[in-house]
ROKE-503105 format. One record per residue (C-alpha): chain; x, y, z; residue in three letters. Coordinates in Angstrom, 1 decimal, padded with zeros to 4 digits. Layout:
% residues N
  chaine       x       y       z  residu
       A       X       Y       Z     ALA
...
This chain:
% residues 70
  chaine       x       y       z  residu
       A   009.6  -001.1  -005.4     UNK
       A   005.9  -001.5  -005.5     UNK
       A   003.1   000.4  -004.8     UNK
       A  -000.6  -001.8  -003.8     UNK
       A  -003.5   000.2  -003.5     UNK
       A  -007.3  -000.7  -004.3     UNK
       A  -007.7   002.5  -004.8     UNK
       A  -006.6   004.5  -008.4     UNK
       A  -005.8   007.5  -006.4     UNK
       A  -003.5   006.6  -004.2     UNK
       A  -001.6   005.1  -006.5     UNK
       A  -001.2   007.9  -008.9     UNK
       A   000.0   010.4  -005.9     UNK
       A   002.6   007.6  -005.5     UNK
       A   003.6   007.3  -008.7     UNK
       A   003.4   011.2  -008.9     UNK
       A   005.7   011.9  -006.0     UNK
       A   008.4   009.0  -006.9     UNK
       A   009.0   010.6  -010.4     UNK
       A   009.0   014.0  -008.7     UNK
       A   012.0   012.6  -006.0     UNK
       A   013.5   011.2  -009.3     UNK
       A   012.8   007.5  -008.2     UNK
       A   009.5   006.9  -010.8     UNK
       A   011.6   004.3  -013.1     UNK
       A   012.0   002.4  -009.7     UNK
       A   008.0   002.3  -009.0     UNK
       A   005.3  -000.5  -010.1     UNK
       A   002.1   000.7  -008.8     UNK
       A   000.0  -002.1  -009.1     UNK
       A  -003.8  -001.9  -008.0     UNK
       A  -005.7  -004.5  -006.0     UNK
       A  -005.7  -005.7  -002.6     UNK
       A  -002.6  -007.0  -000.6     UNK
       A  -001.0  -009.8  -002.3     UNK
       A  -002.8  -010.4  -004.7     UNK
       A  -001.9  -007.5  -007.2     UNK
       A   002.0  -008.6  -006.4     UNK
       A   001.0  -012.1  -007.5     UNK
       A  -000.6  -011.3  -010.8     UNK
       A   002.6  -009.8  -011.6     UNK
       A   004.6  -012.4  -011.0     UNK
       A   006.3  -011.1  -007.7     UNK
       A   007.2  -014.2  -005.6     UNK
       A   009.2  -012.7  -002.6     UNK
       A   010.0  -009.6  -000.8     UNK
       A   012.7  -008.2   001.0     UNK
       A   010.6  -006.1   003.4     UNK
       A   007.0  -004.2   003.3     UNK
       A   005.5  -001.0   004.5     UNK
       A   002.4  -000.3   004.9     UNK
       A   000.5   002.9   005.7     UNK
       A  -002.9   001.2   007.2     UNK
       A  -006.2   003.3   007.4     UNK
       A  -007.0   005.6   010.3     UNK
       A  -009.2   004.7   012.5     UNK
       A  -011.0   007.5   014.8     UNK
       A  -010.3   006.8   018.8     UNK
       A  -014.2   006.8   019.5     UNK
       A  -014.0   003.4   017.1     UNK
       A  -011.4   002.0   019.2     UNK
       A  -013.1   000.1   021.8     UNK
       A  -015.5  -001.7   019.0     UNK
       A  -012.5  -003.4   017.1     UNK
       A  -010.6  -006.4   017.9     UNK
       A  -008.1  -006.4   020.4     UNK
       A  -005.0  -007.0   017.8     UNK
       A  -006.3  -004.1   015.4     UNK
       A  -006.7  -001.7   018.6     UNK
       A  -003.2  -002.4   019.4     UNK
């Protein structure tokens, strides 16, 4: 598994909480944005993603685009 954040902190909760659930051999946290990170590293394909994307306060809503309001 991978873990991509941009941010260091993130990242090191992940890491944190996968060896605390026994899984941390089983984690590359790699730090950047999107794809690029997983590139760098030589990751060509994936069998699925997650993503956990930013919250974004209801009153902000009706100023994005249509697809990210959705």
């Amino acid at each position: 598994m991978y873990a991509v954040d941009l941010s260091p902190v993130p990242l090191a909760y992940a890491a944190f909480n996968a060896r605390r659930l026994g899984v941390g051999g089983r984690l590359t946290p790699l730090r950047g944005s999107w794809y690029e990170p997983l590139e760098a590293a030589g990751v060509r394909q994936l069998a699925g993603v997650v993503s956990n994307p930013p919250y974004i306060p209801s009153t902000e809503m009706p100023g994005l685009q249509a697809e990210v309001g959705r």
